[in-house]
Rosetta silent file (secondary structure, phi, psi, omega in degrees, C-alpha in Angstrom):
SEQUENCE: XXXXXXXXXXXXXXXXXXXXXXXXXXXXXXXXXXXXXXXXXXXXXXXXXXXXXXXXXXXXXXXXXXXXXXXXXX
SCORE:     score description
SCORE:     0.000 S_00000001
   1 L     0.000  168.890 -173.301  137.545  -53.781 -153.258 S_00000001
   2 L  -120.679  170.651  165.105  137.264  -50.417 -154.856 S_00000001
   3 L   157.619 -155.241 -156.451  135.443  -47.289 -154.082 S_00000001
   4 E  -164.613  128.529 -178.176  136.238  -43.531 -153.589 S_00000001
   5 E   -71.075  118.392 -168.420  136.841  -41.407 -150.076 S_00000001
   6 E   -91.419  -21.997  178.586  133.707  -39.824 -149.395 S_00000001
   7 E  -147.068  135.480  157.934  135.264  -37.644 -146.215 S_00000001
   8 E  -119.110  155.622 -167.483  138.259  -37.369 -144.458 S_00000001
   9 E  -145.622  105.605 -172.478  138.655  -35.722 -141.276 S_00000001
  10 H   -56.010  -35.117 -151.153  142.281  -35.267 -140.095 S_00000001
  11 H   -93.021   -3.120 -143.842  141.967  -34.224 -136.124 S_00000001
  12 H  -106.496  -43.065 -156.023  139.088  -37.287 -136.210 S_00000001
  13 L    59.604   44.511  177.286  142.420  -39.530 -138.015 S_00000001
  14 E  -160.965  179.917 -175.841  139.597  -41.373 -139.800 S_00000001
  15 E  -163.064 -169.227  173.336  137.304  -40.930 -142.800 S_00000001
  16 E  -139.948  158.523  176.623  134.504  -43.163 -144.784 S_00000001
  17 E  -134.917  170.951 -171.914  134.429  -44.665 -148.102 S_00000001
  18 E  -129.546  101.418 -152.361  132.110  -45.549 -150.690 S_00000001
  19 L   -80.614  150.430 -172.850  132.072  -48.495 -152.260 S_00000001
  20 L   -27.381  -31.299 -140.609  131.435  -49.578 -155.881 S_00000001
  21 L  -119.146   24.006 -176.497  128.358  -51.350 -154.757 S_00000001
  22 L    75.068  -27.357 -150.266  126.622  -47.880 -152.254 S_00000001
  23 L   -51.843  132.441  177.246  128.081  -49.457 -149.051 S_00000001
  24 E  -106.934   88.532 -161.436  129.690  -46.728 -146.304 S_00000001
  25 E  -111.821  159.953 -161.377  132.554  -48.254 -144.922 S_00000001
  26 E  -114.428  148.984 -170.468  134.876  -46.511 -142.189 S_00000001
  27 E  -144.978  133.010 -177.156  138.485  -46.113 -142.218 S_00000001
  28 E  -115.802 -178.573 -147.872  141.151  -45.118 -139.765 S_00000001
  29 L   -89.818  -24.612  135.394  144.043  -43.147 -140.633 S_00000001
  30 L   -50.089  -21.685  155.561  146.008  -45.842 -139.842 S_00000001
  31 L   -74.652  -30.207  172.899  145.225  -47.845 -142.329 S_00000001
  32 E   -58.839  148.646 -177.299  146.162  -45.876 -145.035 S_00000001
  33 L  -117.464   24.238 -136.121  148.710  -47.079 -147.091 S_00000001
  34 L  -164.628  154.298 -179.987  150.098  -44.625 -149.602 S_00000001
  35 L   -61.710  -49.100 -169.853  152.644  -41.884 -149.412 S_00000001
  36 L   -94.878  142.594 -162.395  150.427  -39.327 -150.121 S_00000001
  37 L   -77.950  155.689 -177.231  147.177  -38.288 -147.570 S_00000001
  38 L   -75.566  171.889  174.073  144.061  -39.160 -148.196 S_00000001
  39 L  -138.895  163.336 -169.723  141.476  -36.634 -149.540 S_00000001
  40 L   -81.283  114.122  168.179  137.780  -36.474 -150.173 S_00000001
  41 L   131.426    8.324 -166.675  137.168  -37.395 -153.958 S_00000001
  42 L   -98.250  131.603  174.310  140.412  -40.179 -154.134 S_00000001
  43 E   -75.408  144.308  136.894  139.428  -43.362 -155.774 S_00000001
  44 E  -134.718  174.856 -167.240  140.427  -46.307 -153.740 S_00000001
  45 E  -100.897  141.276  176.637  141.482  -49.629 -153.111 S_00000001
  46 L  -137.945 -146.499   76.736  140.870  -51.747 -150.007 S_00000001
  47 L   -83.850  143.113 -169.154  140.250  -54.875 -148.233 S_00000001
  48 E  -108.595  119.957  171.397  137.204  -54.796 -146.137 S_00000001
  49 L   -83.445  147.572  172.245  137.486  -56.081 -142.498 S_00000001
  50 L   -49.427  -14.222 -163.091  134.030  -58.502 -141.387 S_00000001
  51 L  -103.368   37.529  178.433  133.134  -55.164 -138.904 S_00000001
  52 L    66.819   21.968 -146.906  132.245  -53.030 -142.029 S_00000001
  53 E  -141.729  125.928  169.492  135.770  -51.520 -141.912 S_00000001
  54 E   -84.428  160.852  159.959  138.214  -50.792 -144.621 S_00000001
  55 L  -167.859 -177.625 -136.401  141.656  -51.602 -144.401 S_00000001
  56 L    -3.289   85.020  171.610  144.960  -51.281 -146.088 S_00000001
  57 E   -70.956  147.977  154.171  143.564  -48.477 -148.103 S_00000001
  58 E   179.747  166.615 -159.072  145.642  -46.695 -150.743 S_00000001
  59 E   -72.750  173.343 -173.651  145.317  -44.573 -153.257 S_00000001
  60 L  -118.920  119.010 -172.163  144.254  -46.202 -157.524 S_00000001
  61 L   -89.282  113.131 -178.537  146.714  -44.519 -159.690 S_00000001
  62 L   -60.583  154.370 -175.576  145.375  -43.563 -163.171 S_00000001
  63 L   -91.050   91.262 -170.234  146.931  -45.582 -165.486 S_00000001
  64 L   -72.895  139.572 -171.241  148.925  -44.050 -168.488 S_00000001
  65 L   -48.623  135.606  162.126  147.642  -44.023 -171.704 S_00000001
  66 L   -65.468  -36.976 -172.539  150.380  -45.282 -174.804 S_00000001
  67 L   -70.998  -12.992  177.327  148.227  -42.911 -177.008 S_00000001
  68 L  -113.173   71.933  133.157  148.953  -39.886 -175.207 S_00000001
  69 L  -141.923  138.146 -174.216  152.624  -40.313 -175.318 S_00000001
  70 H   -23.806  -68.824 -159.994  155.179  -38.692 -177.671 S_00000001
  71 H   -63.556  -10.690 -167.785  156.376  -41.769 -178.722 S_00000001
  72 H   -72.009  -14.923 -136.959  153.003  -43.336 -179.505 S_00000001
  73 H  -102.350  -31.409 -157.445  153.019  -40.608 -182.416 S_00000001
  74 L   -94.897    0.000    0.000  156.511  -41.810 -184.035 S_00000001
């Protein structure tokens, strides 16, 4: 599933996200999967546990464009 971190709360270790479809699903800090921490405003990717619960979370990496790169131009 997809959605975007609507809060994270570090001393909490847990945050909620918001899924494509309005849905508030909960996340612990454990779950995250990515190098980098989460933050409020990060789209992401999940699997959704049956107890309303995301899990392995990580962050959705824009994708680069061919047209915006020097070589696209040559």
């Amino acid at each position: 599933m997809k959605g975007q971190i609507l809060v994270f709360n570090e001393a909490m270790e847990s945050g909620v996200i918001l899924t494509a479809t309005g849905q508030h699903l909960l996340f612990q800090e454990i779950d995250w999967q990515d190098n980098v921490p989460p933050k409020r405003g990060m789209d992401v990717e999940f699997t959704r546990h049956e107890s309303n619960q995301a899990q392995h979370v990580r962050q959705i990496r824009p994708v680069a464009s061919l047209e915006a790169s020097p070589m696209a131009s040559e």
